[in-house]
TORTORNU-122940 format. One record per residue: x, y, z of N, C-alpha, C in turn. Coordinates in steps of 0.001 Angstrom, whole numbers. Example, Ala and Ser with C-alpha at 12.3 -4.5 7.8 and 13.67 -1.06 7.14 Angstrom:
# TORTORNU-122940
{{13190; -5690; 7800}; {12300; -4500; 7800}; {13200; -3300; 7800}}
{{12850; -2250; 7080}; {13670; -1060; 7140}; {12900; 30; 7870}}
# end
This chain:
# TORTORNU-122940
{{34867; 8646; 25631}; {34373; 8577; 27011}; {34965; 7411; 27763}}
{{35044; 7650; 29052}; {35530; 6333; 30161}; {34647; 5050; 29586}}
{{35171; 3899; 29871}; {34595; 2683; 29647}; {35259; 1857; 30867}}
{{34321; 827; 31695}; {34257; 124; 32616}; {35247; -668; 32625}}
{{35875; -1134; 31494}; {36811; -2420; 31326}; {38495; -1690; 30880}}
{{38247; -282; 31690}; {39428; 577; 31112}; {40525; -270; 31382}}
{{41862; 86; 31241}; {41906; 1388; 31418}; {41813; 1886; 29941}}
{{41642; 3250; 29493}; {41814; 4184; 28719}; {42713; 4647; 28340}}
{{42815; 5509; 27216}; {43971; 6172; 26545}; {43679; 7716; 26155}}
{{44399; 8762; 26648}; {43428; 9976; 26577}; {44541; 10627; 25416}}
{{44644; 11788; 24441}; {45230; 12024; 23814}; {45480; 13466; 23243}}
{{46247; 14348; 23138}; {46144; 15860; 22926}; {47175; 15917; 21281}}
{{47035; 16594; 20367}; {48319; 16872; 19364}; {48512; 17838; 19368}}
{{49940; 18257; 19350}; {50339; 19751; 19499}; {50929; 20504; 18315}}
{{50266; 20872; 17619}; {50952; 21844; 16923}; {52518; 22438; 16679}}
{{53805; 22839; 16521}; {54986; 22924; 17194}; {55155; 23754; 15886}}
{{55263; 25146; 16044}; {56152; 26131; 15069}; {57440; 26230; 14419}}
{{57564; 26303; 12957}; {58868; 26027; 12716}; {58518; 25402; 11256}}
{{59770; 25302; 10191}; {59274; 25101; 8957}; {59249; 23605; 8487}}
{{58903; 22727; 9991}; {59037; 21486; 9607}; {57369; 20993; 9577}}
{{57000; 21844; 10518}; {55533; 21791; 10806}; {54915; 20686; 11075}}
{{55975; 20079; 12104}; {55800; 19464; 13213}; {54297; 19082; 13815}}
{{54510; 18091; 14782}; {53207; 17992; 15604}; {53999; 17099; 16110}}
{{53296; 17621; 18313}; {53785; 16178; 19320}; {52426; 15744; 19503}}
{{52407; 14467; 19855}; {51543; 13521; 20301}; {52022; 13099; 21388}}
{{50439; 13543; 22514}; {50775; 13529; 24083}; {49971; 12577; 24304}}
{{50242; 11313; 24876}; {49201; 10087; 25108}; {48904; 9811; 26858}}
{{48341; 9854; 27312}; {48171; 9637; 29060}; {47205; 8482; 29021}}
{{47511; 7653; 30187}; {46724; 6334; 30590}; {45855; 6507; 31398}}
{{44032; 6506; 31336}; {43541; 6469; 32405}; {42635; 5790; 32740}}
{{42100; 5567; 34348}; {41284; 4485; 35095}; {39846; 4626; 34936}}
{{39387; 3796; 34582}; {37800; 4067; 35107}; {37408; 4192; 36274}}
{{36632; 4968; 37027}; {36195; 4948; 38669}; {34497; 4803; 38695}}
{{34217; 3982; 39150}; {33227; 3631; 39712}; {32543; 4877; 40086}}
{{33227; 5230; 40903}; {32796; 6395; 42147}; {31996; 7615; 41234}}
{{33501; 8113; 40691}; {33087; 9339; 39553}; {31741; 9165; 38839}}
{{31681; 8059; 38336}; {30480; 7223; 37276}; {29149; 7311; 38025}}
{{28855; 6862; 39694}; {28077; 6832; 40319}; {28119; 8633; 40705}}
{{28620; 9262; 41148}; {28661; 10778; 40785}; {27993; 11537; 40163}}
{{28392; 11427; 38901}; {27641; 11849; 37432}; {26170; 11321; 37656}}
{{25819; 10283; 37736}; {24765; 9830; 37839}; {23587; 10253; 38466}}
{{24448; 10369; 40175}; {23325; 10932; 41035}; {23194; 12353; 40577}}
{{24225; 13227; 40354}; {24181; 14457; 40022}; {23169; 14975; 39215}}
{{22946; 14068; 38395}; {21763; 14417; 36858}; {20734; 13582; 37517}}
{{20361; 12689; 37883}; {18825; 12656; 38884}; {18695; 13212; 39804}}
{{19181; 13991; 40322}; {18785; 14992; 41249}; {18995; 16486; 40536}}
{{20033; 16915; 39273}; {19577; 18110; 38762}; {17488; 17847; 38012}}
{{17557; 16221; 37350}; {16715; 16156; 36604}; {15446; 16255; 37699}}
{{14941; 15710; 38792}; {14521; 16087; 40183}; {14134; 17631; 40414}}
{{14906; 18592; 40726}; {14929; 19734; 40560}; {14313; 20438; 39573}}
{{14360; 20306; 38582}; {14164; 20784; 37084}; {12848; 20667; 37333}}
{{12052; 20068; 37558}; {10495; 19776; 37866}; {9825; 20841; 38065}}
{{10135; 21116; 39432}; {9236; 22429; 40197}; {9143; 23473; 39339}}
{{10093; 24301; 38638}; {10352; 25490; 38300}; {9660; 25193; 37065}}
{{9560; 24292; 35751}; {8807; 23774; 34721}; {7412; 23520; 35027}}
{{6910; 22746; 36228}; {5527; 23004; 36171}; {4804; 23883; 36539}}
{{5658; 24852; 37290}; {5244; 26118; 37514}; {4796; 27219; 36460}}
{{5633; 27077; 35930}; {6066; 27905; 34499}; {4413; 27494; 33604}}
{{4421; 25988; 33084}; {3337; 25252; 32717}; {2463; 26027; 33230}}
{{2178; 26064; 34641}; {676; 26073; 34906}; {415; 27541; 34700}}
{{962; 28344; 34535}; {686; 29723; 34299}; {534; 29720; 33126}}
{{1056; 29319; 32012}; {1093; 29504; 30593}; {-509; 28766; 30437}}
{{-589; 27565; 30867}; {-1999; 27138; 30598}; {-3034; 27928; 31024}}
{{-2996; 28961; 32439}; {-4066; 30064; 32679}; {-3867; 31199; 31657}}
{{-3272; 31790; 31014}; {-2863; 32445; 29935}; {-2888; 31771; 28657}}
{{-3666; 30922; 28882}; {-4288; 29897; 27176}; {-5662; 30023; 27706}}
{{-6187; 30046; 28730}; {-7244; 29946; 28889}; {-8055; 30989; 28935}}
{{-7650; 31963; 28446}; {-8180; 33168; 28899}; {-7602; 33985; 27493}}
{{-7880; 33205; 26304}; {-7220; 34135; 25106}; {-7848; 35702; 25179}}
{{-9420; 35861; 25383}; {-9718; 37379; 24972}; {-9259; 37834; 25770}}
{{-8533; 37975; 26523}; {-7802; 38836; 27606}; {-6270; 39155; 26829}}
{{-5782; 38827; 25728}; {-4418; 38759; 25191}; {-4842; 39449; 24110}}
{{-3816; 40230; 23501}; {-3216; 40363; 22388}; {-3341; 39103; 21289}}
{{-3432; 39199; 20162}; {-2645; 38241; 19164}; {-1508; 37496; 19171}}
{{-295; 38323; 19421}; {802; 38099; 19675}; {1499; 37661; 21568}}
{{433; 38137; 22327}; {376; 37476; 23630}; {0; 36373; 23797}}
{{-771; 35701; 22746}; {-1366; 34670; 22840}; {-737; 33478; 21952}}
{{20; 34093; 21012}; {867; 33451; 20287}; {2130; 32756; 21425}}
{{2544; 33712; 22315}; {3562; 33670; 23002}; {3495; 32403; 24010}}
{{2277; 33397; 24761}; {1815; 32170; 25686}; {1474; 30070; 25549}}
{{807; 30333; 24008}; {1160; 29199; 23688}; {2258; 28221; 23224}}
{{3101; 29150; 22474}; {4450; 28526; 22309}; {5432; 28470; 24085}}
{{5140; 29032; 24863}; {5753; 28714; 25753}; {5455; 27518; 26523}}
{{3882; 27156; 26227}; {3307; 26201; 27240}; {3335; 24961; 26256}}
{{3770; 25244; 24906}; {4376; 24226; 24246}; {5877; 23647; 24741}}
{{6401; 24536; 24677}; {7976; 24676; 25142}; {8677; 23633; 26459}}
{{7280; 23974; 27385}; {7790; 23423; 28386}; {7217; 22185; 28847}}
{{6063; 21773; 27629}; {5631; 20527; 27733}; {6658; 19297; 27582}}
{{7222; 20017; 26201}; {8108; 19367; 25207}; {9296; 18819; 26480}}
{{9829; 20155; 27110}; {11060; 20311; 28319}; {10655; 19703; 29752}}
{{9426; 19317; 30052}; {9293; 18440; 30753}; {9454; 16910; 30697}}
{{8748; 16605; 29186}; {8937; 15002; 28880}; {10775; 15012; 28733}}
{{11482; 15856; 28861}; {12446; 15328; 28389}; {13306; 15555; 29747}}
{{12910; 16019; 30560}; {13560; 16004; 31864}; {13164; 14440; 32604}}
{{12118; 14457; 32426}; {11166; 13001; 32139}; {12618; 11939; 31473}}
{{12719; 11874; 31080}; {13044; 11110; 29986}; {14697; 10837; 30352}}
{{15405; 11824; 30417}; {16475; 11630; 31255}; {16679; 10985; 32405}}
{{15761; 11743; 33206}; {15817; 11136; 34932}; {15497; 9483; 34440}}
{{14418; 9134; 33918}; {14449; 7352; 33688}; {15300; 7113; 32964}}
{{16279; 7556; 32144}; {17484; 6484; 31790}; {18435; 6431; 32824}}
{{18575; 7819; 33520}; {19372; 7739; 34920}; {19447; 6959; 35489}}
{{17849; 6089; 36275}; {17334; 5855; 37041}; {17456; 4279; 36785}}
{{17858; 3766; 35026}; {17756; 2547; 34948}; {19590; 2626; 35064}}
{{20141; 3014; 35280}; {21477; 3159; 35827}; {21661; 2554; 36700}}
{{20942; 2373; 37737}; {20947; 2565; 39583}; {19849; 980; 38990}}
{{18940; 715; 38314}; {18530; -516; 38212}; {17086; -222; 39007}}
{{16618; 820; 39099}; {15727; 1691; 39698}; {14362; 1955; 39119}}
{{14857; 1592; 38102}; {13078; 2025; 36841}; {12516; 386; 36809}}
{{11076; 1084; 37049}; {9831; -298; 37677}; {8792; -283; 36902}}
{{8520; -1491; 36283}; {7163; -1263; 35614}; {5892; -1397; 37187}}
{{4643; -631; 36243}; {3689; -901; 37461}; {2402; -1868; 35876}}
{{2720; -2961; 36239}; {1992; -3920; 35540}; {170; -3748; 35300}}
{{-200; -4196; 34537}; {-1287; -4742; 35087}; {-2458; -5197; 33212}}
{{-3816; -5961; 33472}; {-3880; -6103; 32541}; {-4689; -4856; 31090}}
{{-3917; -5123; 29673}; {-3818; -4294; 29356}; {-4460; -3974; 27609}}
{{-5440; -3720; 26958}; {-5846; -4007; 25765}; {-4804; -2899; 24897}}
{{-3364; -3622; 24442}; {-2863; -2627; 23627}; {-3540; -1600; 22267}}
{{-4491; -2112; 22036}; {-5214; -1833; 20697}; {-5676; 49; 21334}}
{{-6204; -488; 22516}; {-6775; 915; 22777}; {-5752; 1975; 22762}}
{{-4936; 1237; 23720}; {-3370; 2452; 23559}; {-3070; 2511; 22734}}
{{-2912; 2206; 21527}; {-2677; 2785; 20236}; {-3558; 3886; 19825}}
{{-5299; 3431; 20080}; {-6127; 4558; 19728}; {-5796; 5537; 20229}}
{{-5669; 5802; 21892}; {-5384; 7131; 22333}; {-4209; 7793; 22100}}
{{-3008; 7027; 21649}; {-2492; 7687; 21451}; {-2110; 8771; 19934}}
{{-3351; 7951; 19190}; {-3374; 8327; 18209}; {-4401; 9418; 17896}}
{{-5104; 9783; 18313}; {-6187; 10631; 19488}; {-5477; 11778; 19629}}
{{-4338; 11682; 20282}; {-3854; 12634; 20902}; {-3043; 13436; 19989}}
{{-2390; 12435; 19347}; {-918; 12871; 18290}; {-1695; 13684; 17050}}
{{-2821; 12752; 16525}; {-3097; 13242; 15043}; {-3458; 14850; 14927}}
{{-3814; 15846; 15609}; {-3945; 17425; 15212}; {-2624; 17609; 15111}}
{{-1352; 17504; 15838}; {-126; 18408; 15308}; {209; 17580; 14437}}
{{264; 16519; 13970}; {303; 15541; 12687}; {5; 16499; 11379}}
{{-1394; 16493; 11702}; {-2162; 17045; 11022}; {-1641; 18789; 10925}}
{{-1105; 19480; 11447}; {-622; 20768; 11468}; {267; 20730; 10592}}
{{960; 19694; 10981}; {2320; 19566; 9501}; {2579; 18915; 8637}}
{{949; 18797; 7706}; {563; 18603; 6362}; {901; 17052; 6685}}
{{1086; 16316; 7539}; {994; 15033; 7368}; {10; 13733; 7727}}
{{-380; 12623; 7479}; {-1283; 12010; 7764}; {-860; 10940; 8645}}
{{-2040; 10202; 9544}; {-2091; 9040; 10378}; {-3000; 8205; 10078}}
{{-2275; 6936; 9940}; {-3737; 6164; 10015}; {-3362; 5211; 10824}}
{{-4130; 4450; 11552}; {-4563; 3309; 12184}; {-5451; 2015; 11763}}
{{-4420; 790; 12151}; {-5380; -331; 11742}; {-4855; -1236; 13117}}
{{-5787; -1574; 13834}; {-5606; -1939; 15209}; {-6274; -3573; 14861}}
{{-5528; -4780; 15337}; {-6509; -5833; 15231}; {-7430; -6049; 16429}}
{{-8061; -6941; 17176}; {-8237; -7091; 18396}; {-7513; -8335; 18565}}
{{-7518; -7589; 19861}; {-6009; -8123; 21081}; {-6503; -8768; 22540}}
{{-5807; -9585; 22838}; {-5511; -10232; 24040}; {-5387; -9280; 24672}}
{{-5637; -9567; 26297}; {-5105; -8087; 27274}; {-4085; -9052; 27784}}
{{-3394; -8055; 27639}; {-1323; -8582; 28255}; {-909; -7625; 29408}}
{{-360; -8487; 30340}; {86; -7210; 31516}; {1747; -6585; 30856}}
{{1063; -5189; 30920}; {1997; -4158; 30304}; {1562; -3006; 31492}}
{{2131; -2368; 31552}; {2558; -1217; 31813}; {1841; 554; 30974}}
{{989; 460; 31413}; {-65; 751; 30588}; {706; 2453; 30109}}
{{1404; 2858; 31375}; {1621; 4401; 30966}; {2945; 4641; 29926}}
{{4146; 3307; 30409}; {5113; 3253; 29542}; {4874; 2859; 28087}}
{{4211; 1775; 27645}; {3096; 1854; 26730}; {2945; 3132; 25703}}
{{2591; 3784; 26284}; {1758; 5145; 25527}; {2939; 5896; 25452}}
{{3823; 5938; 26831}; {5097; 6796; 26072}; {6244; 6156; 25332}}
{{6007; 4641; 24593}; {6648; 4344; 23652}; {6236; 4675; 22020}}
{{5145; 4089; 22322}; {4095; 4743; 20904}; {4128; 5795; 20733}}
{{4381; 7125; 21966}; {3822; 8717; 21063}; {5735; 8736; 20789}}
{{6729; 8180; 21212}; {8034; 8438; 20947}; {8125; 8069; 19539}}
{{8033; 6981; 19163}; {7760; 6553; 17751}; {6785; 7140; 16669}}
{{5764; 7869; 17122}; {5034; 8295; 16074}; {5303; 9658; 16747}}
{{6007; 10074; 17083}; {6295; 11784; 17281}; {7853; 11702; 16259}}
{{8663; 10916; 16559}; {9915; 11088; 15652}; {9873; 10757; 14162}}
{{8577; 9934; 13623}; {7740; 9693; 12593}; {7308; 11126; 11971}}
{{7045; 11827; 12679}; {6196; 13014; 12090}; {7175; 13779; 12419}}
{{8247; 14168; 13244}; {8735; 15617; 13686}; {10201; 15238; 12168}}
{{10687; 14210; 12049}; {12054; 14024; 11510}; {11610; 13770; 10044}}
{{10300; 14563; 9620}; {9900; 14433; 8158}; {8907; 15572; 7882}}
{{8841; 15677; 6648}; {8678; 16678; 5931}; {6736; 16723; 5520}}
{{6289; 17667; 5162}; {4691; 17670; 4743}; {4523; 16695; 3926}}
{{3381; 15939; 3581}; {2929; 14935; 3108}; {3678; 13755; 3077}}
{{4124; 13485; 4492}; {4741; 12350; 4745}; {3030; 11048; 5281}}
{{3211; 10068; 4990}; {1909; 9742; 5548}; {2533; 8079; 6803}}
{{1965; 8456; 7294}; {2563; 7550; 9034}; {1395; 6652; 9401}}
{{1627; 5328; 10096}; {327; 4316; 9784}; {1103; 3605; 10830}}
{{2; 3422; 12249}; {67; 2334; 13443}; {-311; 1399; 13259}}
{{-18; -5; 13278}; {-644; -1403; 13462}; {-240; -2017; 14850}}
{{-1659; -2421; 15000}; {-1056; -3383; 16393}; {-1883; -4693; 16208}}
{{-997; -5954; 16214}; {-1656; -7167; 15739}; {-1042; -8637; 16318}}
{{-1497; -9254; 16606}; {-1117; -10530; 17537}; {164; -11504; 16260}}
{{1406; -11484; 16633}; {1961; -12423; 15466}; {2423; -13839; 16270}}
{{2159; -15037; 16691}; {2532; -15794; 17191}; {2225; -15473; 18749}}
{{3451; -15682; 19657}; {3116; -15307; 21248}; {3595; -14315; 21457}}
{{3422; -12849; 20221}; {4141; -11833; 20487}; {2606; -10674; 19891}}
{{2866; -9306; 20197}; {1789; -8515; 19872}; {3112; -7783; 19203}}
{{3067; -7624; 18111}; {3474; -6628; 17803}; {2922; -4959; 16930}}
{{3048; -3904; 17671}; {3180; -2037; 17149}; {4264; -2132; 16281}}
{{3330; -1523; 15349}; {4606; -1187; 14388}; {4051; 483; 13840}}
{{5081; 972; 13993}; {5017; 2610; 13359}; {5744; 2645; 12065}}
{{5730; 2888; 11207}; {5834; 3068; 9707}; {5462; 4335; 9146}}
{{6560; 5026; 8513}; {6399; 6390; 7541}; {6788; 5986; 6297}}
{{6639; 7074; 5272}; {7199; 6717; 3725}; {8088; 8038; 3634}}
{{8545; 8560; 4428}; {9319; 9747; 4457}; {11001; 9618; 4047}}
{{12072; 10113; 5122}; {13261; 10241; 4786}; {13873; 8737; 5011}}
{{13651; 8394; 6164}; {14494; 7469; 6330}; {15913; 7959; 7714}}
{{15762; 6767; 8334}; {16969; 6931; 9186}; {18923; 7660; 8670}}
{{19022; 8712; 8994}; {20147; 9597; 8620}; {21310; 9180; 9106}}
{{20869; 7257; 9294}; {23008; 6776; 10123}; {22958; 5510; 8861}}
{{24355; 5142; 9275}; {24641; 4584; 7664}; {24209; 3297; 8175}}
{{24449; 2636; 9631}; {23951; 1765; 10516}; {22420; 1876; 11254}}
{{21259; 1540; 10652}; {20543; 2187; 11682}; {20455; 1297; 13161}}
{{20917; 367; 13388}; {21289; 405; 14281}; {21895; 1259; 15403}}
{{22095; 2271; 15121}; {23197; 3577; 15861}; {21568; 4623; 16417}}
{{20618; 4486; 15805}; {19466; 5439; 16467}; {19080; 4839; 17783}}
{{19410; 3327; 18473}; {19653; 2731; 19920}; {20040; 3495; 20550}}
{{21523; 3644; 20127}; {22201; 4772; 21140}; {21834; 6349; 21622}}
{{21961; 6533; 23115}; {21382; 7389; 23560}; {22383; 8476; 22755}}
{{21433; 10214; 22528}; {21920; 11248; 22442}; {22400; 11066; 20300}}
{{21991; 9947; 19853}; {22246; 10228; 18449}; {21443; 10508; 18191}}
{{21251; 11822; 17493}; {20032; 12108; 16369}; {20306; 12651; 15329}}
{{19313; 13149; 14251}; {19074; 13416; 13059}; {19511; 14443; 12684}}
{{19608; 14786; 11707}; {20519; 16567; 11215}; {18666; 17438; 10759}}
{{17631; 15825; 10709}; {16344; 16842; 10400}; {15721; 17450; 11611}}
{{16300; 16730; 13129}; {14970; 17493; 13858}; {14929; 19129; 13965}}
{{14209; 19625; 14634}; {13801; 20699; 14404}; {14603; 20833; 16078}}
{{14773; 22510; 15809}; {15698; 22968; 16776}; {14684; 23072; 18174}}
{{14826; 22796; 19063}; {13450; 22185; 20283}; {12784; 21650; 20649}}
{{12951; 20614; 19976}; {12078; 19022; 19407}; {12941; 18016; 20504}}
{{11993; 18114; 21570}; {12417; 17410; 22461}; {13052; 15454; 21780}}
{{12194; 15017; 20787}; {12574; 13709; 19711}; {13828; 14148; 19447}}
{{14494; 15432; 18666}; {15546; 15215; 18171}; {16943; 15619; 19178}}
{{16600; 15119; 20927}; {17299; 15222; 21475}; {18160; 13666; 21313}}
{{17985; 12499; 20883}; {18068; 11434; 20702}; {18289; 10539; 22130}}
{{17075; 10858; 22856}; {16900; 10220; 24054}; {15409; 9319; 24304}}
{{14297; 9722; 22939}; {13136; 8800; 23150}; {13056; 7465; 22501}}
{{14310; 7149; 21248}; {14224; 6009; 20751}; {15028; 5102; 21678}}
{{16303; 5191; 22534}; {16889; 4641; 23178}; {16111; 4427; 24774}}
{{15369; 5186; 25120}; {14568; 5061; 26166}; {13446; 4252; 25847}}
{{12546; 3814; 24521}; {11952; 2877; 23751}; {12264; 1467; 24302}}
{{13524; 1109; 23584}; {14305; 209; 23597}; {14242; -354; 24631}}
{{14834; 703; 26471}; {15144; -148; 27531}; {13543; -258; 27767}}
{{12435; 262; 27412}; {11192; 52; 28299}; {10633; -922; 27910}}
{{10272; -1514; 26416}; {10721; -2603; 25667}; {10939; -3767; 26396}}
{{12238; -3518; 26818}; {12716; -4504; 27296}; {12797; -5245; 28689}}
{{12064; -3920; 29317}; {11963; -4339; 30656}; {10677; -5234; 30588}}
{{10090; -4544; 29814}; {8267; -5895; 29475}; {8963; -7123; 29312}}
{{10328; -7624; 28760}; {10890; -8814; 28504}; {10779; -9098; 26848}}
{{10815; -7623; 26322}; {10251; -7579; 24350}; {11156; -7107; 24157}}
{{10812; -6660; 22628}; {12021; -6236; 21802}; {11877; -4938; 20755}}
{{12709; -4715; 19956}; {12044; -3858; 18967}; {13370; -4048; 18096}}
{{12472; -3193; 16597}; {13280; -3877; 15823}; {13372; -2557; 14462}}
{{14288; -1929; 13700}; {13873; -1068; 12777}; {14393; -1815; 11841}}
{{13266; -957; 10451}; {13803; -1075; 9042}; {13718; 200; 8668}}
{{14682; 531; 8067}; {15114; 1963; 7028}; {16080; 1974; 6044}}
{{15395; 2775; 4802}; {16438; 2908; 3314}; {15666; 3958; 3398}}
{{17175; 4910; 3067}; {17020; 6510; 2974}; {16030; 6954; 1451}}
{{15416; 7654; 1793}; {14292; 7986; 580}; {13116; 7251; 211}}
{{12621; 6086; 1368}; {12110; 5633; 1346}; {11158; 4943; 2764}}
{{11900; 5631; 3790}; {10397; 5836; 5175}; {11656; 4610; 6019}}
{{10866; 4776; 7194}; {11525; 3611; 8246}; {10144; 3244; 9178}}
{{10511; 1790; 9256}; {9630; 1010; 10356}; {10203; 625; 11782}}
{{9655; 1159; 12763}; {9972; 888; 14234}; {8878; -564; 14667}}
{{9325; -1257; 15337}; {8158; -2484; 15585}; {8449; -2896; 16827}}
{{7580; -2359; 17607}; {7864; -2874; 19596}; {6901; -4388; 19525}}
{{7986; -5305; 20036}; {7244; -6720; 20127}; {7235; -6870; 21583}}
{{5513; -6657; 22046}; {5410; -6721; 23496}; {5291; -8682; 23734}}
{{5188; -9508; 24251}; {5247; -11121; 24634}; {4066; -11373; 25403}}
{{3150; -11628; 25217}; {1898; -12320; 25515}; {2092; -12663; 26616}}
{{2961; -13452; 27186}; {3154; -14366; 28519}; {4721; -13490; 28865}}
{{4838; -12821; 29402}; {5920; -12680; 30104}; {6811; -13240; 30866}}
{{5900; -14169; 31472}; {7179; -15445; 32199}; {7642; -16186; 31652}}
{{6947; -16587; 30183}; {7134; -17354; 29564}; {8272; -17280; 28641}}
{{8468; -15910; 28155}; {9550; -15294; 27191}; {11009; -15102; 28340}}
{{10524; -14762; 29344}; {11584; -14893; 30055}; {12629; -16579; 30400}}
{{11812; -17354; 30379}; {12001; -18902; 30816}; {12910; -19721; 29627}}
{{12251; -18649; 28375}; {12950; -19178; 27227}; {13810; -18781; 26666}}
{{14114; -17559; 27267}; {15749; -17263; 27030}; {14938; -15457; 25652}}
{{14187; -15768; 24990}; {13571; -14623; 24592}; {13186; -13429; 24807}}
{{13010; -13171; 26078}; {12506; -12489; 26774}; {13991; -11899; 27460}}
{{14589; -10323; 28104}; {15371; -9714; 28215}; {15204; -9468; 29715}}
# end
C-alpha cells in the first residue's frame, strides 16, 4: 500500500515463453497523494454514513418478527432471528469503521464524564454472558471497587464487549474467560483473560493492526473482521491509556486496557498518549 514518506515502488513479473523460462521484472516509481488518501477516506465515511438507514431498517422489522414468534413457522422464526442477529453484528461494524475513518480526519471525541468502571464491566458482562454461555463457554467476574474516573462511559463498554466478544468468538467450547477490573497504582486496569487458543500471529503485536485477524473467526463474526482490537487500542488511547497483550499459543491470551485515574496528569507526564 501507498505510504506518506513515499515515494514507492510498484512491481509486476512476467512470465515470458520459451525453453529458458524466463521472467521480466517491471518496476514503476510512485507518489503518495494526499488528495487520493483524503478521497478514500471521505468516500468510506460517507459509504459507512449511508449504510445506516437501510440496516436499521432491516433491524427494526426483524425485531417485530421476533416479537411476534406464534405468528411464524419454526423455521420463520429461526430466520428472522438470525437475520436480526446479522445485522446487529453489520451495524457495530459499520459502526466501527466509520470511527476509525473518522479518527483519520482527527474527528473522533470522547464525551467524558464521571465514571464507576466496575459497573461497566458488570453490564457488560450482563449482556455478553447468554451467547457465552450458548457456546459451552464460561465468564466470570471479579470487579474491585473503584474510584469514579472521567471516561467515556459508552466507549468504555464498547472496548470491554470487543475484548470479551473476541475472547469467546476466536475459541472453542469450554474455553473459560474471566474480567478483572482493579486500581494498580494511578492506573485502573480491565483485564480480559481466556485459557483457550491463543493469538494466531507469530508477533502478537500484529492483532494492533487494523483488518488482521484469525484463521478461527467464524465466517460473520463481525470480531473476526480485525477492526475491534485496533479500534480498542485508538479509544484507549484517546482516554490518554494504554493496553497491553499476553499470548502463547495453547495456552489463552490476556488483553489489559489501562484507563489513568487523572488524565491530565498522565498526559503532563509524558504517559499518557
Amino acid at each position: 500500500p501507498a505510504r506518506p514518506d513515499g515515494p514507492e515502488l510498484h512491481w509486476v513479473i512476467w512470465e515470458v515463453s520459451g525453453p529458458e523460462n524466463e521472467s521480466v521484472l517491471t518496476v514503476w516509481e510512485t507518489d503518495w497523494s494526499e488528495v487520493i488518501n483524503e478521497q478514500r477516506v471521505a468516500f468510506t465515511m460517507a459509504a459507512s454514513h449511508e449504510l445506516r438507514g437501510p440496516l436499521t431498517t432491516i433491524r427494526g422489522f426483524a425485531e417485530i418478527l421476533n416479537s411476534q414468534p406464534e405468528s411464524l413457522t419454526d423455521e420463520q422464526a429461526e430466520a428472522a432471528r438470525i437475520i436480526e442477529e446479522a445485522t446487529e453484528q453489520l451495524s457495530v461494524l459499520v459502526d466501527d469503521v466509520f470511527d476509525l475513518t473518522r479518527s483519520s480526519f482527527g474527528e473522533l471525541r470522547l464525551q467524558l464524564s464521571p465514571t464507576d468502571l466496575a459497573q461497566v464491566v458488570e453490564s457488560v458482562a450482563v449482556r455478553l454472558r447468554p451467547q457465552i454461555a450458548e457456546r459451552g463457554q464460561t465468564l466470570e467476574v471479579v470487579c474491585d471497587s473503584l474510584p469514579r474516573i472521567e471516561v467515556d462511559e459508552g466507549r468504555a463498554v464498547q472496548m470491554i464487549s470487543n475484548l470479551v466478544g473476541n475472547a469467546s468468538i476466536h475459541n472453542d467450547a469450554g474455553t473459560s474467560i474471566s474480567v478483572s477490573a482493579r486500581q494498580v497504582g494511578e492506573e485502573i486496569a480491565i483485564r480480559v483473560s481466556d485459557d483457550g487458543r491463543g493469538l494466531p500471529f507469530e508477533d502478537s503485536q500484529s492483532v494492533f493492526r487494523s483488518f488482521r485477524r484469525g484463521d478461527s473467526a467464524a465466517e460473520g463474526d463481525r470480531t473476526g473482521s480485525g477492526i475491534g482490537v485496533p479500534l480498542t487500542k485508538l479509544l484507549i488511547e484517546l482516554h490518554r491509556g494504554r493496553i497491553t497483550v499476553d499470548s502463547e499459543p495453547g495456552q489463552g491470551t490476556t488483553f489489559t486496557i489501562w484507563f489513568p485515574i487523572d488524565r491530565d496528569a498522565a498526559l503532563a507526564s509524558g504517559t499518557g498518549l
